[in-house]
Structures are given as C-alpha cells and as structure tokens.
Backbone bond lengths (Angstrom), bond angles and torsions (degrees), N, CA, C in turn:
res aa  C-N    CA-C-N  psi(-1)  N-CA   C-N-CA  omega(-1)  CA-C   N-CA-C  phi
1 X - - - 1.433 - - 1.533 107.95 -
2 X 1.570 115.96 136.71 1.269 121.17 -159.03 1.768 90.45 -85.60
3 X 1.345 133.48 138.56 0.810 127.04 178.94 1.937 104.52 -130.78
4 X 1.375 121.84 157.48 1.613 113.47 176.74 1.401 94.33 -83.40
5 X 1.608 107.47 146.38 1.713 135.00 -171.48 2.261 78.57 -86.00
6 X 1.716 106.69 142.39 0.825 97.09 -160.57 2.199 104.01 -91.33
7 X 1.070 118.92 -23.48 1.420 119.95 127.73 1.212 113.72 16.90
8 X 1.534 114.91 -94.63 1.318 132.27 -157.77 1.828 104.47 -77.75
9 X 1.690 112.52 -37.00 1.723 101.39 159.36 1.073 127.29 -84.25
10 X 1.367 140.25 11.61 1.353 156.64 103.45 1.724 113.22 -10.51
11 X 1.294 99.31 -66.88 1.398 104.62 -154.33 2.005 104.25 -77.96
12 X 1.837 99.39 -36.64 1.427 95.14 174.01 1.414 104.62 -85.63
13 X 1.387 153.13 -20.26 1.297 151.73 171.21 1.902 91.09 -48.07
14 X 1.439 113.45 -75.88 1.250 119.33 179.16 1.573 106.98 -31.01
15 X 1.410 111.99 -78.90 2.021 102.49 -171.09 1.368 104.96 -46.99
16 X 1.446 142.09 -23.14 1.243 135.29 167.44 1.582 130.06 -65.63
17 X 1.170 105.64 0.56 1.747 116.00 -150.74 1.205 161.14 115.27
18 X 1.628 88.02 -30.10 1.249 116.64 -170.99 1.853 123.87 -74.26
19 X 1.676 109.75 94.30 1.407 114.89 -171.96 1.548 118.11 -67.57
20 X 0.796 121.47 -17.74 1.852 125.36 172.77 1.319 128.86 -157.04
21 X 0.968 89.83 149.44 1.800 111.38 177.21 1.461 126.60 -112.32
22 X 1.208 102.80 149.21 2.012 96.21 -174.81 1.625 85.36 -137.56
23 X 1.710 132.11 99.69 1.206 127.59 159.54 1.443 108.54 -52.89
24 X 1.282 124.12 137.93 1.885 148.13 127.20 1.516 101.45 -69.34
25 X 1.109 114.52 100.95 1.565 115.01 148.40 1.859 114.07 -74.44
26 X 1.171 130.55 61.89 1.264 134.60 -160.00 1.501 112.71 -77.18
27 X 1.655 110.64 -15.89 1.968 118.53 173.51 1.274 82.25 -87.04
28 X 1.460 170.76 17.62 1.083 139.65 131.03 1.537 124.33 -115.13
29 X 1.707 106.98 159.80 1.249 94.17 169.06 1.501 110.43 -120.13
30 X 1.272 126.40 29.85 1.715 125.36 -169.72 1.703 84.53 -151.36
31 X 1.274 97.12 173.19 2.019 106.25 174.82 1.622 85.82 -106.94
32 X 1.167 76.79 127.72 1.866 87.57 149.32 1.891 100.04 -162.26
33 X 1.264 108.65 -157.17 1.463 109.85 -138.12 1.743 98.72 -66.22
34 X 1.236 132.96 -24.76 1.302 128.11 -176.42 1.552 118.80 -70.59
35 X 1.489 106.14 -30.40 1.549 115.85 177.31 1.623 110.82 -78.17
36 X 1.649 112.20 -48.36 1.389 142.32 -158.93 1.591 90.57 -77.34
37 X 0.715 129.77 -51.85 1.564 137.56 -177.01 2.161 112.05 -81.19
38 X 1.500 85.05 -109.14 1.672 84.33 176.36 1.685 121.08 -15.98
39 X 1.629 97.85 -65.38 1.706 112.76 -164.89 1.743 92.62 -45.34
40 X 1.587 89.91 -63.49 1.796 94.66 -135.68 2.272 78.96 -105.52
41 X 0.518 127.16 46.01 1.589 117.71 139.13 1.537 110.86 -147.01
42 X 1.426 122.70 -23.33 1.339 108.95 -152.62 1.919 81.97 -96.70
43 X 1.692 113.47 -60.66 1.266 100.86 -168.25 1.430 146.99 -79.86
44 X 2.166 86.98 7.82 1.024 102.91 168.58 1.635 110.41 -94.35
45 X 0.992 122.81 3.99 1.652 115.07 172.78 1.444 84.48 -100.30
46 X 0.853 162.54 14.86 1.745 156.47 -150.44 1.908 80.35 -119.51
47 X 1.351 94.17 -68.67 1.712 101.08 -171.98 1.686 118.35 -48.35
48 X 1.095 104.56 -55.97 1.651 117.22 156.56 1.376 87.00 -11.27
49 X 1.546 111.91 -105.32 1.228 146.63 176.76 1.353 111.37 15.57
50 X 1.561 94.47 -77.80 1.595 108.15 -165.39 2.048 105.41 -94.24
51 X 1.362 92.33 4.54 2.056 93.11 153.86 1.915 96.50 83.28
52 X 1.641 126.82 26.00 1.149 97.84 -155.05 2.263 79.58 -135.95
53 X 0.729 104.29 154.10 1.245 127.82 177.55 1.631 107.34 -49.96
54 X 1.571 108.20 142.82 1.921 99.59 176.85 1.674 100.71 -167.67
55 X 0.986 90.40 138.07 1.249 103.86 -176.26 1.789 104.72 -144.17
56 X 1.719 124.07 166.44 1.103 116.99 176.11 1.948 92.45 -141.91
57 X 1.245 110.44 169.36 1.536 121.30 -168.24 2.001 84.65 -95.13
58 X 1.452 99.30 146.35 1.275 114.64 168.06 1.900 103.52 -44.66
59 X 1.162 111.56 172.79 1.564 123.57 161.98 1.674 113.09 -124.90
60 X 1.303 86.54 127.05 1.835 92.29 -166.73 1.586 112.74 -60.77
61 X 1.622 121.69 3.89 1.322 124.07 176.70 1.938 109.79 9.73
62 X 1.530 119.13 -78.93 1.250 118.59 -160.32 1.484 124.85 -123.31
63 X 1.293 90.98 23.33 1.381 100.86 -160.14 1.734 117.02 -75.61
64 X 0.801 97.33 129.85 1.768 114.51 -159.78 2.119 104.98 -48.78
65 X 1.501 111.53 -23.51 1.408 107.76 154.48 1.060 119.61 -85.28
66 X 0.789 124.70 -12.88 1.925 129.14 173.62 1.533 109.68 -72.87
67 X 1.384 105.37 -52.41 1.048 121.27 176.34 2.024 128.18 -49.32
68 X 1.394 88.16 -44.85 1.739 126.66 171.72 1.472 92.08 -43.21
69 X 1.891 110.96 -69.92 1.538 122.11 -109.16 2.403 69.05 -102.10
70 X 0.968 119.17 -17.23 1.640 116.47 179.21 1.012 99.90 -85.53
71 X 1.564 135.63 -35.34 1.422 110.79 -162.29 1.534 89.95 -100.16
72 X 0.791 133.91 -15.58 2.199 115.46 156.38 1.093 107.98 -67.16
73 X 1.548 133.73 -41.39 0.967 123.14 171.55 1.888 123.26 -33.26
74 X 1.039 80.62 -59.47 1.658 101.36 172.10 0.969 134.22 -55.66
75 X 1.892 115.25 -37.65 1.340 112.69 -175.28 1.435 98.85 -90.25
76 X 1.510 121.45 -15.76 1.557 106.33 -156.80 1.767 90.48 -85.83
77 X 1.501 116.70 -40.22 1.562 120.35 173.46 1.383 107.36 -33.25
78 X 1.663 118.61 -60.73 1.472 121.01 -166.47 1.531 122.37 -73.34
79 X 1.509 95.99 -26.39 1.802 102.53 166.17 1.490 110.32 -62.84
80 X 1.055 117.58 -30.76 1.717 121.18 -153.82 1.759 97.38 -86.03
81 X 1.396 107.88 -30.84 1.336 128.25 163.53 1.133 132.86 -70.45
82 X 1.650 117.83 7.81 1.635 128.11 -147.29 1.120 107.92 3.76
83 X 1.519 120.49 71.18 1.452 118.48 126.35 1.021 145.79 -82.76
84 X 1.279 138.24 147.21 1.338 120.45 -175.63 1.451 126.86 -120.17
C-alpha cells in the first residue's frame, strides 16, 4: 500500500501553516536505525528547515510493561499450543 513518505507531509502541512509536529513512530517498539536515523536526524533537520517545531514520542524499547504485556503474550500463545 502506497503510503505518503512523512517528509513530504511535513513539508506540505508546513506551506499550509502548520508550526509543529510530534512524530508516533507506531511500526516500532525499540529505536533502531529507522527511528534513530530518519525520525530524529533526517526529519529533524527537515523541521529546522522549514522553521516549525518537532519533536518525536519516546520508544517503549524496554519498558518493564512492554515487557509484562510480551511475555503473556507468549505464555498464553504457547499454552493454547500445549506447550510446555
């Protein structure tokens, strides 16, 4: 599914008005190079750029409910699987 690169609705949000942004990285749940990179170097020099405010939400990488809510995940998957 063709989706808009977020860059480019950045850039027309901006010619429209639009003074800030707060990225959701919501396809991930840890930083690694797509968040760490793109998010926070490429579209934050983008924002620079176009003069408008940016910010992004932490990434729940290790967070001890995350952590909780995967490993039930897991056990209730593997029970349902009679594993043991």
């Amino acid at each position: 599914m063709a989706r808009p690169e977020a860059g480019a609705v950045m850039t027309e949000l901006a010619g429209k008005g639009q003074r800030a942004f707060l990225i959701v990285p919501i396809g991930f749940v840890s930083d690694h190079v797509e968040v760490l990179y793109d998010v926070d170097v490429v579209y934050r020099e983008l924002a620079e750029r176009l003069g408008v405010q940016f910010a992004r939400t932490r990434s729940l990488n290790d967070d001890p409910l995350l952590v909780r809510a995967l490993a039930e995940l897991v056990r209730d998957t593997a029970a349902a699987r009679g594993w043991k």
